[in-house]
Each structure stands twice: as C-alpha cells, then as structure tokens.
N, C-alpha and C positions, 0 to 999 in steps of 0.2 A: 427706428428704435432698436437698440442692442439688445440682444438678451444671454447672460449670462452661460460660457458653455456646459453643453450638458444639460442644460435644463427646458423645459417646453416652456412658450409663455401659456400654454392655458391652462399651466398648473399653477401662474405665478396671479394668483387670486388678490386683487385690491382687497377686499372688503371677507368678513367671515358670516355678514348678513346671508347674502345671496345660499350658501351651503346652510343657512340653518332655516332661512323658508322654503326649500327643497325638502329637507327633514318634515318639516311643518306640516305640508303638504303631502308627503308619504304614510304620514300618522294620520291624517284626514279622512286619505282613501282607506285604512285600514280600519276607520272607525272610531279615532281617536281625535276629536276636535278640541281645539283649544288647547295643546300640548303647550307645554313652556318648557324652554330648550334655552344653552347657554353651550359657548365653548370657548375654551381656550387656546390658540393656534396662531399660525404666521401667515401675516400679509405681506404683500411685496410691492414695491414703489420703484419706481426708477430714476435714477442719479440724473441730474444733466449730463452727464458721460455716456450715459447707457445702461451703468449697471447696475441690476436688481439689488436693492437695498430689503430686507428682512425687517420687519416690524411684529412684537408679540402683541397680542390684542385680546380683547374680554370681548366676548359677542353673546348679547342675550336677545331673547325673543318671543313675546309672551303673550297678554291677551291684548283686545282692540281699546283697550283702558291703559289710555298714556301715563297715568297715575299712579299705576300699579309696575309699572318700569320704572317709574321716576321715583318711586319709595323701594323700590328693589337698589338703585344704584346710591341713592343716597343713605340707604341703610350698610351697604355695602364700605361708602368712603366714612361712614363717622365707625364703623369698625378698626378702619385702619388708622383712623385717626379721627378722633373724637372732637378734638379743639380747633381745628380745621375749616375754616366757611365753606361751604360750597352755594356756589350759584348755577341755577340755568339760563339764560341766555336767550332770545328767540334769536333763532339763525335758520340759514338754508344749506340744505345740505342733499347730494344728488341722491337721486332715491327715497328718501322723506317726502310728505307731502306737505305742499305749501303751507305755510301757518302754523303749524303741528312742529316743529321743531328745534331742540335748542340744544346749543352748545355746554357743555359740563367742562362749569371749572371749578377746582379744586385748590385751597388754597392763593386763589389769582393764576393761576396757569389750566391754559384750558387742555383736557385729560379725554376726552371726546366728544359724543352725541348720543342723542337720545330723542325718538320722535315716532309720530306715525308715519309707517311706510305708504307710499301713494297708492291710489286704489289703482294705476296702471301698469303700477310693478309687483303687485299683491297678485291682479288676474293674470297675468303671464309666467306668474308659476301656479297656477289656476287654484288661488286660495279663494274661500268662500267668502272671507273677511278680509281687511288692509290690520293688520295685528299691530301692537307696539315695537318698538326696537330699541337696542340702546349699542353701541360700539365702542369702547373705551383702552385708547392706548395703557400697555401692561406696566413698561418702566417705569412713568411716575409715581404710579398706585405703590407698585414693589420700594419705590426709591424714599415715597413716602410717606409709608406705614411706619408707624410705633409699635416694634415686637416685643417690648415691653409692657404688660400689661397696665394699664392708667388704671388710679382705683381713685372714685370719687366720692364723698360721701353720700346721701342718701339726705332727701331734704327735709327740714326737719316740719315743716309747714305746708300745707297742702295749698295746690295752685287754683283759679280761678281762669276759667276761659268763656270767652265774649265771640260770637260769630257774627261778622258786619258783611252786608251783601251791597256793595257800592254797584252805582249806575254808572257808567263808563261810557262814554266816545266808543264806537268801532275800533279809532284808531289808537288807545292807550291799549300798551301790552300789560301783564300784569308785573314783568318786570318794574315797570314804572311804578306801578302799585305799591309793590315789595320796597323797592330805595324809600319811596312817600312815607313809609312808615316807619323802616328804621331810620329815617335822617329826622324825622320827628321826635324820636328818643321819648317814645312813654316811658313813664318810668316804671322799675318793677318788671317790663317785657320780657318773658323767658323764652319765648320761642313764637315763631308766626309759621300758620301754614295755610298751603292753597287747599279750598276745599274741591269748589266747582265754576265753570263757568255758564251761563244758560240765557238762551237768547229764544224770544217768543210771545205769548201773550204777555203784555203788561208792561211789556218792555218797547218805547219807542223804536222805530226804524232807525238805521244809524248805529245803536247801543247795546249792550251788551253790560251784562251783573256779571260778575268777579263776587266770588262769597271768600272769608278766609277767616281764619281761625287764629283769635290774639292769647295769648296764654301768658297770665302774670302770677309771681311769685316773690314773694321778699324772705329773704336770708332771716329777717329779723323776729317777724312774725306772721300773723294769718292779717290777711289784707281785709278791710272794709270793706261795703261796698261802695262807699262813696269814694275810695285810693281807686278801687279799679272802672270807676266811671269817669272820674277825673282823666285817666289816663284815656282811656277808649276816647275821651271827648277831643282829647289832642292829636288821635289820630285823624277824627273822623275831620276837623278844623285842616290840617293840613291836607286831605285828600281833597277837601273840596275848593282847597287855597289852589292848590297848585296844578292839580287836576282835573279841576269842573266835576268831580264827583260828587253823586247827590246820594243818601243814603237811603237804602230801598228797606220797605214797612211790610 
C-alpha cells in the first residue's frame, strides 16, 4: 500500500469514530460520563493506485441509546431538507456491533451509518459502556441541503396518534415492519415512528414486540375515531397478512 508523500499513514485515519471514543473516554476519567461529542474532519481511503483519497465526514457520538443518535441524525437531514425520505437500513458495518446497525440513506442514496459500537471495541478504549454512534459522509448532506429556507404552513387540525406493539419472528427486522405499513397506505398517515423494541416476559421464545407510533392527520378536517381506526385496522390486517404479526394487548 502507497502512501501519499509527505504524509504518515497513522495520521491517515479511516474513520473519525475511533478519535471521538478517545475523547469519550478522557472525559470519563475526568468525571464526565456520558459526554456527546460530534466532529467534523477528514478521513482518508486508498485509491486502487495507492493514493490516499480525502473524504469530509460528520462523526457523532452519544449515549448507549441507539435512538437518541438516530433522532439526532434524522433531525439533522430533515433540516437540510425537509421533503426528503430518509431510511435506516439494518446493515454491518466494522466496528458496530452485530444487530445494532443500519445504514442511512438519504433521499435513496446511502449518506452513512449509525449503530451501536460493539462492546469489544468500546472496552479497548476502556469505556464503561458500548455508546451509540453515527458516521455520515459530508458532500451529500452539503450537495443536498435547501439553503433556502422551506416555509410550510402549520396545520390547521390537530392529529391523532395510535401506538401498536406487534409480536414479530426474531427474524423480521423492523425495516420490514416500516415497508408493511407504508405499502399499506392508511389513509390520513402523517408520519410513523419507532418507539421500542423488547424481548422477555410474555413474550414467546423466538419473538420479539416492535412498538411504533402511527400518527394521522387530514388537511380537511379533525378525524373520527372511527377514520383513525379504520385506518390502524389496515395496518394491523397487513402486518399480520404478510408478516405473521400478531398484535400484543
């Protein structure tokens, strides 16, 4: 492997994780646990030729609540752009620990990652905790951000939210969950989010509950409850159409 003249490779850092559970870990010993740290800086990759290619990157790092990173970065991309899908993804990714991590994409182009760090690369920078993390290449974000400010109106009817705790297979991710429900198309659906997932009493061997949070709204007026039961009942019909999902009481 070439490296670039002039330059050391152990300055030419892959990743901007590694320097911020360092950080992490310095604020530990000093008494400071649970610090949330973010930076902005260059990572470096190597060309098939040899040469060190520059990459700008977003590196956050926060507490052991994957949740709270994951509404960190998604609060982050509907800043830059509001109208924008974004999805997570379960994916692997070195340094994350298994199961714990998904790919961020951004309008269908994936933008980075986001996950729990594994508890074997947490204790080798001798953290007490495996913390959350998130790494998100810079050019897209910059390339597609609205520096114009979006002004939307304010809605004129107030929304209605449903929390359903589906019984799930081990092996359904909650991606699957998420497609089940917007390819069901409630009607009225203004937004869906993940609450929690939890596995233990009451819950068969095998399975695992997925809870998530349905939120309906009509432009027109203030909904029923019998419009936003209708609707839940179409979700709850295709989770358990397509996924053997059973709804937890």
């Amino acid at each position: 492997m070439k490296v670039a003249a002039g330059t050391k490779s152990s300055e030419l850092r892959p990743s901007l994780i590694p320097a911020l559970l360092s950080a992490r870990q310095t604020n530990e010993a000093m008494g400071t646990p649970n610090v949330k740290l973010y930076e902005i800086g260059s990572a470096f990759w190597f060309s098939p030729s040899g040469a060190a290619v520059e990459r700008r990157r977003l590196g956050l790092v926060g507490s052991d609540d994957v949740r709270e990173v994951r509404g960190v970065v998604e609060r982050l991309l509907r800043r830059l752009d509001a109208d924008r899908p974004i999805r997570i993804v379960p994916d692997a990714r070195l340094g994350f620990a298994a199961g714990a991590c998904g790919r961020v994409e951004w309008g269908g182009e994936a933008v980075g990652y986001l996950g729990r760090i594994d508890r074997t690369v947490a204790a080798g920078f001798g953290l007490r905790e495996a913390p959350a993390a998130a790494e998100l290449e810079l050019p897209p974000l910059l390339a597609g951000a609205k520096l114009v400010p979006q002004l939307h109106p304010l809605p004129e009817f107030p929304s209605a939210e449903r929390d359903l705790s589906f019984i799930l297979a081990e092996s359904v991710r909650y991606e699957a969950l998420e497609s089940t429900v917007r390819e069901a198309k409630p009607e009225h659906l203004e937004d869906l989010r993940y609450v929690t997932t939890y596995r233990g009493k009451q819950i068969d061997k095998g399975h695992k509950s997925i809870t998530i949070t349905l939120v309906f709204r009509s432009p027109a007026g203030t909904l029923t409850g019998e419009q936003v039961e209708a609707s839940v009942r179409r979700v709850v019909d295709a989770a358990q159409r397509k996924l053997g999902a059973t709804l937890r009481t």
